[in-house]
C-alpha positions in Angstrom: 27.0 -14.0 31.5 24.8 -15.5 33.7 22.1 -18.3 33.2 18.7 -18.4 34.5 19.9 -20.6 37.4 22.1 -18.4 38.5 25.5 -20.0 37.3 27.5 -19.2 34.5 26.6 -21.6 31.1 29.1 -23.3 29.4 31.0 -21.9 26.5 29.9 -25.0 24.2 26.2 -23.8 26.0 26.3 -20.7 24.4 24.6 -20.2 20.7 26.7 -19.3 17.8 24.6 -17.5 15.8 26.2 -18.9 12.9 24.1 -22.1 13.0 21.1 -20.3 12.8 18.7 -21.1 9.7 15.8 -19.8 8.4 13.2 -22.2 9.5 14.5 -22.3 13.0 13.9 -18.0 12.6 10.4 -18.8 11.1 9.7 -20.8 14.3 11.4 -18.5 17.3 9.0 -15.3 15.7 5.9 -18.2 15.6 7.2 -18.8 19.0 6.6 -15.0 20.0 3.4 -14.4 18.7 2.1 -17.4 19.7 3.6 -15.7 23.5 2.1 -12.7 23.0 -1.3 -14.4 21.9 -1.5 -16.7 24.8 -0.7 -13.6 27.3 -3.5 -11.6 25.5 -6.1 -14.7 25.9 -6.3 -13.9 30.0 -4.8 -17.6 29.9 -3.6 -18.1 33.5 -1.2 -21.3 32.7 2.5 -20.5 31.6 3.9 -20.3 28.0 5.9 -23.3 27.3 8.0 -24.2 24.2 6.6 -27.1 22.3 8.0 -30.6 22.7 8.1 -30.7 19.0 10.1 -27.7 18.7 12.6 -28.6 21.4 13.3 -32.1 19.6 13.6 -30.6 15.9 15.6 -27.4 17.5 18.2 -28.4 19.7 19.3 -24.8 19.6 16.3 -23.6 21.7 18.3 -24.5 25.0 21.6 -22.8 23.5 21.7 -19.0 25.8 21.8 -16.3 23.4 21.2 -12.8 23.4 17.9 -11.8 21.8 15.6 -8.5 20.8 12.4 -8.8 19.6 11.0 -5.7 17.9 7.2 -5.0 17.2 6.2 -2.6 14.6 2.5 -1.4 13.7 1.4 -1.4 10.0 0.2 2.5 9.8 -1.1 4.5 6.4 -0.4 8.1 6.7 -1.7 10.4 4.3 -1.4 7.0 1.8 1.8 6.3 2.3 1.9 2.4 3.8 5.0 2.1 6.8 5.3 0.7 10.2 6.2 2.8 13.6 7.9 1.0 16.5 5.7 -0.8 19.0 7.9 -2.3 21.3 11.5 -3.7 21.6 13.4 -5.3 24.5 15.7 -8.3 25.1 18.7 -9.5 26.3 22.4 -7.5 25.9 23.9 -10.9 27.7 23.3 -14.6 27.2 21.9 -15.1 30.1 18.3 -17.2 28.9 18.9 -20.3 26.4 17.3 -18.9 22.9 13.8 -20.4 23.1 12.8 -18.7 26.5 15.0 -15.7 25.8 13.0 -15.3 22.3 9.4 -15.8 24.4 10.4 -13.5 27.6 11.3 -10.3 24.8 8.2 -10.6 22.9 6.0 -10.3 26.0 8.4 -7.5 27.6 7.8 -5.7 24.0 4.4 -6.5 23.7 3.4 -5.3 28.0 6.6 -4.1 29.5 8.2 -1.6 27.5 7.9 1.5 29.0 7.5 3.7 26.5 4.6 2.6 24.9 0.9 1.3 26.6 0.2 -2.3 26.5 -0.3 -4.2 23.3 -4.3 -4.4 22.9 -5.7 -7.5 21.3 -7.3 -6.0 18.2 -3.2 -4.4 17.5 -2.1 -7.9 17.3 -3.2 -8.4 13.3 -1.5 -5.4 12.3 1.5 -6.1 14.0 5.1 -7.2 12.3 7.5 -9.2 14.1 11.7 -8.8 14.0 13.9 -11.0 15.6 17.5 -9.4 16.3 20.1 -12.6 17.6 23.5 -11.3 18.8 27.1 -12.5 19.2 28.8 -11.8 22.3 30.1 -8.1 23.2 33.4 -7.6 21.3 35.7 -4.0 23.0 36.2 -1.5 20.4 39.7 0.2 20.0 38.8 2.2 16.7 35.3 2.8 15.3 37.3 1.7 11.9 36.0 -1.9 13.7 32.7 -1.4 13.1 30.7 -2.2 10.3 27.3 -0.8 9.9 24.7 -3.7 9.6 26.7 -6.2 11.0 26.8 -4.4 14.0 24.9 -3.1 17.1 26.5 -0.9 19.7 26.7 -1.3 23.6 28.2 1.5 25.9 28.5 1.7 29.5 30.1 4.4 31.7 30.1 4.5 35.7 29.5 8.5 36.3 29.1 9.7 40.2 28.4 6.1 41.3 26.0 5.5 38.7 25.8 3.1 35.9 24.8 4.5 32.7 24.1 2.0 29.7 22.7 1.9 26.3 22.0 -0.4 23.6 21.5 0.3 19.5 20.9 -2.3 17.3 22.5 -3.6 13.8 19.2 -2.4 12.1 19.0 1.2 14.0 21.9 2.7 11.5 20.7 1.2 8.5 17.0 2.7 9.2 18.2 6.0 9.6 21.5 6.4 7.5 23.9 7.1 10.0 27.8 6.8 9.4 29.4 5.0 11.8 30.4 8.1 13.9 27.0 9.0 14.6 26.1 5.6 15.5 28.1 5.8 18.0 27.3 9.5 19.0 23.2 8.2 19.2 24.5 5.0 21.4 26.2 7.5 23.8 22.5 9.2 23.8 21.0 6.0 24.2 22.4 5.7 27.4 22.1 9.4 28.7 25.2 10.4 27.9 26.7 13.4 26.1 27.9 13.1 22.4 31.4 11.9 22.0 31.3 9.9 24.8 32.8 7.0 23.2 36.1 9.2 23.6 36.3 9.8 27.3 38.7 6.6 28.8 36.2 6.0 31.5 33.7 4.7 28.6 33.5 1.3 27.2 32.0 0.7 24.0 31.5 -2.5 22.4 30.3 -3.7 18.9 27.7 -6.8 19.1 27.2 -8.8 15.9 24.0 -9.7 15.1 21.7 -11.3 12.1 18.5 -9.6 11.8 15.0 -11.9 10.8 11.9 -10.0 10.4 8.1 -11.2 8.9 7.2 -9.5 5.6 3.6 -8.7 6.6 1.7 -9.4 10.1 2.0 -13.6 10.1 3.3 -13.7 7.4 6.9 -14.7 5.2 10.0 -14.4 7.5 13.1 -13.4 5.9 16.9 -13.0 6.8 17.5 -8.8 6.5 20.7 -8.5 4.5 21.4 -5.1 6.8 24.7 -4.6 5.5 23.8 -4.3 1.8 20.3 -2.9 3.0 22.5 -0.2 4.0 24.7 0.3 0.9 21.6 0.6 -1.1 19.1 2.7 0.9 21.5 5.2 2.1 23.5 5.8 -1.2 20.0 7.1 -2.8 19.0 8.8 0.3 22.5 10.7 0.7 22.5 11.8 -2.6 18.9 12.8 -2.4 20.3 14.9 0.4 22.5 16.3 -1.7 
């Protein structure tokens, strides 16, 4: 885990994402759209985090591991939903919160690879999640991991070359999976063949995380109970499977 500076931070340095309360979550999305705004006005000076915000949020220069996820507000055949827009951050700690939460939205917004730039006129109809993880924890059984609390890491050196992939706490919940496909996906994630989670050579970690998202395009930011999100959604969607 490596800081900005090129040291490692402190253990009493590094956030615990225990501490973290709605209104600080209300202003690290603010803090990302406000990021993305300023990069879409042409504006040639850097993004900087309030002074305000640093002196009521002392947890700003904590490192933490971040995601920030853009969705788009879409209507398709009258149904209202939302289809991914961006999403990148941080597996390690290695940016304190604030400019970790900044550097994601703009990476999401312009960088991520799969997607065009975020255009100007997008911005309105665009909803904001904030994903802030714990530290990597080694899985021995998947009977450790707990869907909605968790995301999944995986890394695997094969013929000299690093493969690596990343699911989040909310990716399972959104798309019913049990916990062995979860893992199975994570292993696809990363270019790897199902099951790879099995193979010694393969190291898999679970990543606790609390998920905050905005309701609407600027608008109420909540804390996404994933867990129970999960026992809910997917109870009626399995039996609908049924």
């Amino acid at each position: 885990m490596i800081g900005e500076d090129g040291i490692l931070p402190r253990p009493d340095k590094v956030l615990d994402i225990s501490v973290v309360n709605l209104d600080l979550a209300r202003t690290l999305i603010g803090l990302a759209r406000s990021a993305i705004k300023h990069f879409l006005s042409g504006s040639m000076r850097m993004f900087d985090i309030p002074k305000d915000v640093r002196e009521r949020f002392p947890e700003v220069d904590y490192y933490a591991s971040v995601f920030v996820t853009l969705e788009k507000i879409s209507i398709r055949e009258g149904v209202r939903g939302r289809e991914l827009r961006g999403c990148i951050g941080f597996v390690e700690p290695i940016y304190p919160l604030g400019v970790a939460t900044i550097e994601s939205a703009i990476s999401s917004a312009f960088n991520d690879p799969r997607f065009p730039p975020l255009r100007s006129r997008e911005l309105s109809e665009i909803v904001i999640t904030l994903t802030i993880l714990n530290g990597m924890i080694d899985v021995k059984s998947l009977d450790e991991i707990i869907i909605g609390r968790d995301g999944l890491y995986i890394e695997r050196v094969y013929y000299r070359r690093l493969f690596t992939g990343i699911l989040l706490p909310e990716v399972p919940v959104e798309y019913c999976w049990d916990i062995e496909t979860f893992a199975n996906m994570t292993c696809r994630k990363a270019g790897l063949e199902d099951n790879c989670w099995k193979e010694p050579r393969t190291k898999l970690y679970r990543i606790p995380g609390r998920t905050f998202k905005e309701v609407e395009p600027e608008g109420e930011v909540i804390e996404v109970d994933l867990t129970k999100e999960y026992k809910e959604h997917c109870k009626t969607y399995n039996a609908s499977q049924e």
